[in-house]
C-alpha positions, -999 to +999 in steps of 0.1 A: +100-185+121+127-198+095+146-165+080+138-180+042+102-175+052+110-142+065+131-136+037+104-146+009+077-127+029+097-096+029+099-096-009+062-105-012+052-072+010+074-051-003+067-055-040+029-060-037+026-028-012+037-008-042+021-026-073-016-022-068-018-059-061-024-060-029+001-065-001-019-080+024-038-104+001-007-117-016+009-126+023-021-143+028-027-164-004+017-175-003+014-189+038-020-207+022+000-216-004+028-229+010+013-236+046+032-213+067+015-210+099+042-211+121+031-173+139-004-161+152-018-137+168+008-110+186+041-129+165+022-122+134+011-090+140+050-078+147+059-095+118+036-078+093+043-046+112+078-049+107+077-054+069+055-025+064+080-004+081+106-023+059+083-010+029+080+023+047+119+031+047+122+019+010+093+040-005+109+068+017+140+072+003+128+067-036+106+096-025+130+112-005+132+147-026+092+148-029+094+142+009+120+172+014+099+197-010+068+189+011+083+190+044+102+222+036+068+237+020+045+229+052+078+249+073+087+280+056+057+298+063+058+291+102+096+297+100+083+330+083+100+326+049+067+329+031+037+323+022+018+285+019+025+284-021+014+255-043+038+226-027+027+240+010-005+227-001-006+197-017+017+189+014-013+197+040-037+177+013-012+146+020-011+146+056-055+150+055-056+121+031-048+098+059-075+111+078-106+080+065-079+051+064-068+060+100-108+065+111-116+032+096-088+014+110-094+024+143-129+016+144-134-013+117-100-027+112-101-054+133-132-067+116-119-062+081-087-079+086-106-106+099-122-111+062-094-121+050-101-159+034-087-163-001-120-168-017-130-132-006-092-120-014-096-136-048-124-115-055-116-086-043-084-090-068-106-093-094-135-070-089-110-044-076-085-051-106-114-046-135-120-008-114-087+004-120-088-012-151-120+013-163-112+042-147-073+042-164-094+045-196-102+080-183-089+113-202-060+126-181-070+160-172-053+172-137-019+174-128+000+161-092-001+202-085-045+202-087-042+181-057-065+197-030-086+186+004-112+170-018-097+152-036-074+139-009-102+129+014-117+110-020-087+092-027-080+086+012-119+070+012-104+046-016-077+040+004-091+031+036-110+000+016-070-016+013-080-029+050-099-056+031-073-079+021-069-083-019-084-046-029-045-029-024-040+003-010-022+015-040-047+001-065-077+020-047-060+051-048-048+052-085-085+042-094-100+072-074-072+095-085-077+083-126-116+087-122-107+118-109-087+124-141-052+124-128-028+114-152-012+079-148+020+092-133+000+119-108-020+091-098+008+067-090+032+092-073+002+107-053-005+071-042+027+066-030+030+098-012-003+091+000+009+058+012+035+072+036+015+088+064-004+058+065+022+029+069+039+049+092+009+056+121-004+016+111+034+009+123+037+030+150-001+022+163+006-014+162+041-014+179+023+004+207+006-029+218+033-054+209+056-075+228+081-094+203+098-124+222+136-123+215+135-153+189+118-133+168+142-106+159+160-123+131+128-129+111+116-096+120+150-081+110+156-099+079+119-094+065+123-057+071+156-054+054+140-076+023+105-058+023+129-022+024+151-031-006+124-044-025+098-015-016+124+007-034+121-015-063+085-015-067+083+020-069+108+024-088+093+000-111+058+012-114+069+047-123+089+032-146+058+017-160+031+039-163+051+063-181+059+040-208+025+021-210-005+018-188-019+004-154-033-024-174-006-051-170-013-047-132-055-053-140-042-084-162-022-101-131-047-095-104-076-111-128-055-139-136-040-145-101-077-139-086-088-167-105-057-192-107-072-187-067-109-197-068-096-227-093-069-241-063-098-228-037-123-258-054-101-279-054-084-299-024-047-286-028-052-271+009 
């Protein structure tokens, strides 16, 4: 695999894991686009695994201070320093939102990943895109602290339907969480947090099986380091964002892109 591929697919993953674009959709529609099919199967696999965990390290360590609170929350009480308070909480609501993505991807993943044409990725851009476009209309009426186990396992159902390529895992979330009447910047940092558990047992579940041949580590090594660096960037930018405007310039690009993609599609550009 040549390293500018690498390189360029890095940067793809790790903005559009962030953005509620769609990470796996927008991998798939630039190799369509540009024909890269040099790796199947096992090599593609390690590859996408490795710029999740690229994406994985970068959302990290923007988050790192939520992290610590939420780690150290979950500990004091069985380091008997007190009581499960507010944080302790929302911590343990976290770790049980990753409960329906992890179900579903154990036992339907295979067969959503498979579904992955760009008709049905364009589509899913756009029907997806025009849900979080309604529910950010929503009056804001819950705070990142009303977090609890139902609304986790309601915004982890949203999230588990990111294995369809083109719906985003982000995007799924954030419209759960905003019909749910988070405010913007609940919903987004929730989704990221949310987002953490998830990346990290998808990597560690699909390293289990893998065998990378040796030629491989460059790409592998380069599209982690670009997916990590840009990761950061993404969430930096979409807090950035939401707090000055709205989730609507997101809804904008994924109708537009979804259907610049059924245009090419009917045509005979591939």
């Amino acid at each position: 695999m040549p390293i500018l591929h690498a390189i360029v697919l890095g940067i793809v993953q790790g903005l559009s894991e962030f953005l509620p674009i769609s990470s796996s959709g927008h991998l798939i529609l630039v190799r369509w686009l540009f024909g890269w099919d040099e790796l199947s199967g096992d090599t593609a696999t390690a590859f996408d695994v490795a710029v999740h965990v690229g994406t994985l390290i970068g959302a990290a360590a923007y988050l790192r201070r939520d992290v610590a609170t939420y780690v150290g929350a979950v500990l004091s009480p069985l380091l008997g320093r007190g009581p499960l308070g507010s944080d302790g909480r929302v911590a343990w609501s976290l770790a049980a939102s990753a409960v329906p993505a992890g179900v579903v991807g154990v036992f339907a993943g295979d067969a959503l990943r498979g579904s992955g044409g760009v008709v049905a990725v364009a589509v899913a851009l756009i029907a997806f895109g025009l849900l979080l476009g309604a529910s950010d209309r929503l009056a804001e009426r819950r705070s990142q602290q009303d977090f609890g186990i139902g609304h986790a396992l309601a915004m982890g159902a949203g999230q588990a339907l990111a294995l369809q390529p083109g719906v985003s895992r982000s995007g799924a979330t954030m419209t759960v969480a905003r019909a749910l009447g988070y405010s913007r910047e609940a919903a987004v940092r929730l989704a990221f947090l949310m987002s953490l558990p998830v990346i990290a047992g998808a990597g560690v579940y699909g390293l289990v099986e893998l065998s990378v041949p040796s030629a491989l580590w460059p790409a592998l090594v380069w599209g982690m380091v670009s997916s990590g660096v840009t990761g950061w960037v993404a969430v930096w930018g979409t807090t950035r964002i939401v707090s000055r405007a709205s989730l609507q310039p997101f809804v904008v690009y994924r109708v537009l892109a979804g259907a610049a993609v059924l245009a090419l599609a009917a045509t005979s550009w591939r």
